[in-house]
N, C-alpha and C positions, 0 to 999 in steps of 0.2 A: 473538475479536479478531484475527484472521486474515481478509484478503481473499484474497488469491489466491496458488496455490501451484505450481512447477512439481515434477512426479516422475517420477522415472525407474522404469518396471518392465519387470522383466527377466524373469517370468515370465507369457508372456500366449501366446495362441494368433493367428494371423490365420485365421479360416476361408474368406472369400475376399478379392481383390483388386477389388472393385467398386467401395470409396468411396475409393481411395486412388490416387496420380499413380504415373506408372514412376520407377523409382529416379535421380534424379542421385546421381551421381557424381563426386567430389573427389581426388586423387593429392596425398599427400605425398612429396615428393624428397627423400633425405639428399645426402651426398655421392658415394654408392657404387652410387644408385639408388631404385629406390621405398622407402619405409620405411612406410606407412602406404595405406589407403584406406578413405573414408566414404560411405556410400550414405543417402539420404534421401528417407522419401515424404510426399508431404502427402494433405490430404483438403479434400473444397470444401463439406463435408456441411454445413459451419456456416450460409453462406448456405441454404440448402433449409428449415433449424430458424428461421433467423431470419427468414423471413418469415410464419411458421405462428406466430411471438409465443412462441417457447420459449427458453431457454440453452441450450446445447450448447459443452463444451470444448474447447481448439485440441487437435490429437491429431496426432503426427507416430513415424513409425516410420524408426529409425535402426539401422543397418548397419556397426559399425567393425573393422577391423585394424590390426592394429601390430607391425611386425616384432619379435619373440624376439633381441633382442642374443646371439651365440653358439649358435644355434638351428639356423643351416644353413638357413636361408631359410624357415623356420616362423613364423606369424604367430599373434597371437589371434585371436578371433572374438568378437565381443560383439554380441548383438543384443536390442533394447530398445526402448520408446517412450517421448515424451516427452509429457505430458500437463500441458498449463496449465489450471486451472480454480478458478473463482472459489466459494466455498465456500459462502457466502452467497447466490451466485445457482443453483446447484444445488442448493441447498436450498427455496428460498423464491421464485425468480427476476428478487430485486431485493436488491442488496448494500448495505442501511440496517438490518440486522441484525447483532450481536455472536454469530461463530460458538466456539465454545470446545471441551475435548476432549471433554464430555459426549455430542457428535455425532457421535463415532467412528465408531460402527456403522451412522447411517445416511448418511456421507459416504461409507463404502466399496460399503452396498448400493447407491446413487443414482447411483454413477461406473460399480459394476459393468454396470448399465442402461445407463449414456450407452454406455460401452463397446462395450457390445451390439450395439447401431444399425448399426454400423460395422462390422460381423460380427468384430468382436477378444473374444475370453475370458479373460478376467482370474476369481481369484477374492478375495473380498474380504480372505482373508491377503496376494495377492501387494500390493494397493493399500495394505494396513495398514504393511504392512512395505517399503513402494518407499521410495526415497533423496529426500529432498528437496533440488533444485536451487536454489530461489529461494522468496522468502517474501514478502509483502507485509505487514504487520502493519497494526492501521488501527484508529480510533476515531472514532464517530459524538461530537460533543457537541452537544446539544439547545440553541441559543441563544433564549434568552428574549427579548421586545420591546425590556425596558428594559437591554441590552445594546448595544442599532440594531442594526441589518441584520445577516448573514453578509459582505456585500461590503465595508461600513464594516471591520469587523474585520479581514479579510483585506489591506485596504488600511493600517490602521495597524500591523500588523504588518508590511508591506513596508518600511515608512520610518521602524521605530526601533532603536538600537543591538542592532546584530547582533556576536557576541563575532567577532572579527578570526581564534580560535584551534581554530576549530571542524574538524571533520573535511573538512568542504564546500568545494571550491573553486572552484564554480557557483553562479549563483543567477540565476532567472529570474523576470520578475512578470510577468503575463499578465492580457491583458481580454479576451477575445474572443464566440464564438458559445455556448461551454461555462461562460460563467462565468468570474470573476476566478479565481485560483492562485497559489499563492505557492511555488516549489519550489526546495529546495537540491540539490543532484549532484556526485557526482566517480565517476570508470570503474567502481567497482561497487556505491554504493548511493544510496539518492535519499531526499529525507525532503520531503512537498509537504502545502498544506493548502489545502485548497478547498472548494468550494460544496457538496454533494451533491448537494442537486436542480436546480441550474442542470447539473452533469451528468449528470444522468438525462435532462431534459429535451432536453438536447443529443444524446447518443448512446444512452437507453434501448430496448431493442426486445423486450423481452417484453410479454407482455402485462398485468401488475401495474406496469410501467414507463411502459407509455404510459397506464393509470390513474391514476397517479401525476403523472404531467407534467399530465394533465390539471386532475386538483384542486389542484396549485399553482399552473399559470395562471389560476384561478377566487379563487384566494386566502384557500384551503379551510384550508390551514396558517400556525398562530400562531406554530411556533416555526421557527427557521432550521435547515439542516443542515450543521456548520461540522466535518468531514472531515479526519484526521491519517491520515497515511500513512507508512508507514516502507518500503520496498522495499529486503531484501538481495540482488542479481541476481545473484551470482555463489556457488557452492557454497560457495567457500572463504570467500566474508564472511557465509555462513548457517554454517558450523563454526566459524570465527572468535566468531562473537556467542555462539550455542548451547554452545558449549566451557565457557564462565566458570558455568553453569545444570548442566553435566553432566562434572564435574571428573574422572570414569575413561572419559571417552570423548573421542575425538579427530576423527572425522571418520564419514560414512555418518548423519547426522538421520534419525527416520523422523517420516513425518507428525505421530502421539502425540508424540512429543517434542518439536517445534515448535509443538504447538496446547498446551501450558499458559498458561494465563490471567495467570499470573503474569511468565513470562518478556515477554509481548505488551505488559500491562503500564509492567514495567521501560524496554524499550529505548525506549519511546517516549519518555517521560517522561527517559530520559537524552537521547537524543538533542537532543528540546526545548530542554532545560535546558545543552544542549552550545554553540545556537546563539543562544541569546536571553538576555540578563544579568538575574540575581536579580529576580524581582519585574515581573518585564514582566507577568500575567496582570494585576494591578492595572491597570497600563496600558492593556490589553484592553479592560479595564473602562472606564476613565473616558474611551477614545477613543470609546464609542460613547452616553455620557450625552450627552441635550439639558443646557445651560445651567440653567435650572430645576431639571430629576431633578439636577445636579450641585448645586445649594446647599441642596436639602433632606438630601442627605446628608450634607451640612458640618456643617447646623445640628442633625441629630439626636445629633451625634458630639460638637459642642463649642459650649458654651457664651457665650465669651467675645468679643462682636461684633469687640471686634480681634485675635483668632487666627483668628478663620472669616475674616475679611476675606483675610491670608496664608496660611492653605489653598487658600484659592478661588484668590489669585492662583500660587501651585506646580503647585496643579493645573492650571491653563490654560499655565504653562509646560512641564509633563509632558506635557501632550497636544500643542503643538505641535514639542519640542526632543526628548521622549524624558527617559530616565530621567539618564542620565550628564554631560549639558550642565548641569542645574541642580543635580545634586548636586555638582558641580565647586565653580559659583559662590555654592551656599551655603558649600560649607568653606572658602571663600577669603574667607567675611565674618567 
């Protein structure tokens, strides 16, 4: 339940400088002078893989000092890289699969590979035990017909009681070439939920991806692919979350500790639950019933032609006002 992960490992070789740029270079200033310097290189290998229909990780090699306070002008030395990859698409080459820690062993052999290409030597303890930076946690749910669309969904979800008290102090709703989106953000985490195959079909480039794209615009698939994403981007809000799961530990995640299925789980389902008030999955639900599919459901529930009559009419006020509007104006009758 894991998409994408960044890690830092600190134990790797470069064997040559072929697929990587010359180092830029950044100077930190104190007050008394340099205090700092960061060196970074990139790589362009990705384009070369993605035209050959393959995945391949973003892979950057970093350089830092930092001056020794009381040192006599001694710095550290830390050198590292930082590797973004999506765990489901190095595995499989399309990210509409549930990655968990079960895959340990051959998420370590599969990166040690990518690694490779790039003439960098890792071996699969340093990738086991690298520092996790950033986490994307993520859940496929399989939407059924008699739900409507992935788009209808995502659409009523944009425009009903969002709790005012949430962590989120962004929110964006998107239609564009990728498919509808619905995402919340503030400076270090994101929480979005969207189409999956309207963005496969938008940005996919493997080759199981443009298969893919292909049989949904043929209209090969019954069920939709409706995509929760939880993004923690910053170390400290992946130690933050990870902390309350691992109560004698404080900071340094390794890969295993952030791929428990349960922890992936949890935060989603909190986070949801952070921004959308009680009971809104029902909502889900009855925004995407045709008229018809909505009173056979009335009438298998309840008997009495005039209680199905004021079901039918709450429910059409729940689907147009939301949960909080007409739960107001029943308690006020």
């Amino acid at each position: 339940m894991i998409d994408s992960v960044v890690l830092k490992i600190k134990d790797f070789t470069l064997y040559s400088d072929e697929y990587f740029s010359k180092a830029k270079m950044q100077e930190f200033r104190g007050k008394f002078g340099i205090v700092g310097r960061h060196w970074t290189r990139f790589t362009d290998y990705l384009s070369k893989v993605k035209a050959e229909g393959r995945y391949f990780p973003q892979v950057s090699i970093l350089y830092d000092q930092r001056l020794i306070k009381g040192s006599g002008g001694k710095y550290t030395d830390d050198k590292h890289i930082l590797v973004q990859v999506s765990l489901p698409k190095l595995i499989y080459g399309i990210s509409i699969f549930d990655i968990d820690a079960r895959f340990l062993p051959l998420i370590a052999s599969k990166l040690k590979d990518s690694l490779a290409e790039v003439k960098i030597g890792v071996s699969e303890q340093a990738i086991l035990t690298a520092i996790v930076h950033r986490v994307d946690y993520s859940k496929i749910l399989k939407i059924s017909p008699s739900y409507g669309n992935t788009a209808a969904i995502i659409r009523a979800l944009s425009e009903h009681d969002r709790k005012q008290s949430s962590d989120f102090n962004k929110v964006s709703y998107h239609h564009g070439k990728d498919g509808f989106y619905l995402k919340f953000y503030n400076s270090s985490q994101g929480f979005v939920i969207y189409d999956k195959f309207e963005e496969i079909c938008a940005n996919g480039s493997t080759l199981i991806e443009r298969e893919t794209k292909q049989h949904y615009s043929q209209g090969k698939f019954r069920r939709g692919a409706l995509r929760i994403e939880l993004s923690l981007q910053l170390k400290q809000t992946v130690e933050a979350a990870l902390r309350k799961f691992y109560p004698d530990k404080k900071r340094d995640f390794t890969l295993g500790e952030a791929l428990r299925a349960d922890i992936a789980q949890t935060l989603l389902l909190r986070t949801f639950e952070q921004i959308y008030i009680q009971g809104y999955g029902g909502l889900v639900y009855l925004s995407g019933l045709k008229d018809a599919e909505l009173y056979n459901v009335i009438q298998a529930s309840i008997k009495g032609f005039g209680q199905r009559g004021a079901v039918y009419l709450l429910a059409h006020r729940v689907r147009t006002l939301g949960l909080k509007k007409p739960q107001t104006s029943y308690d006020t009758k």
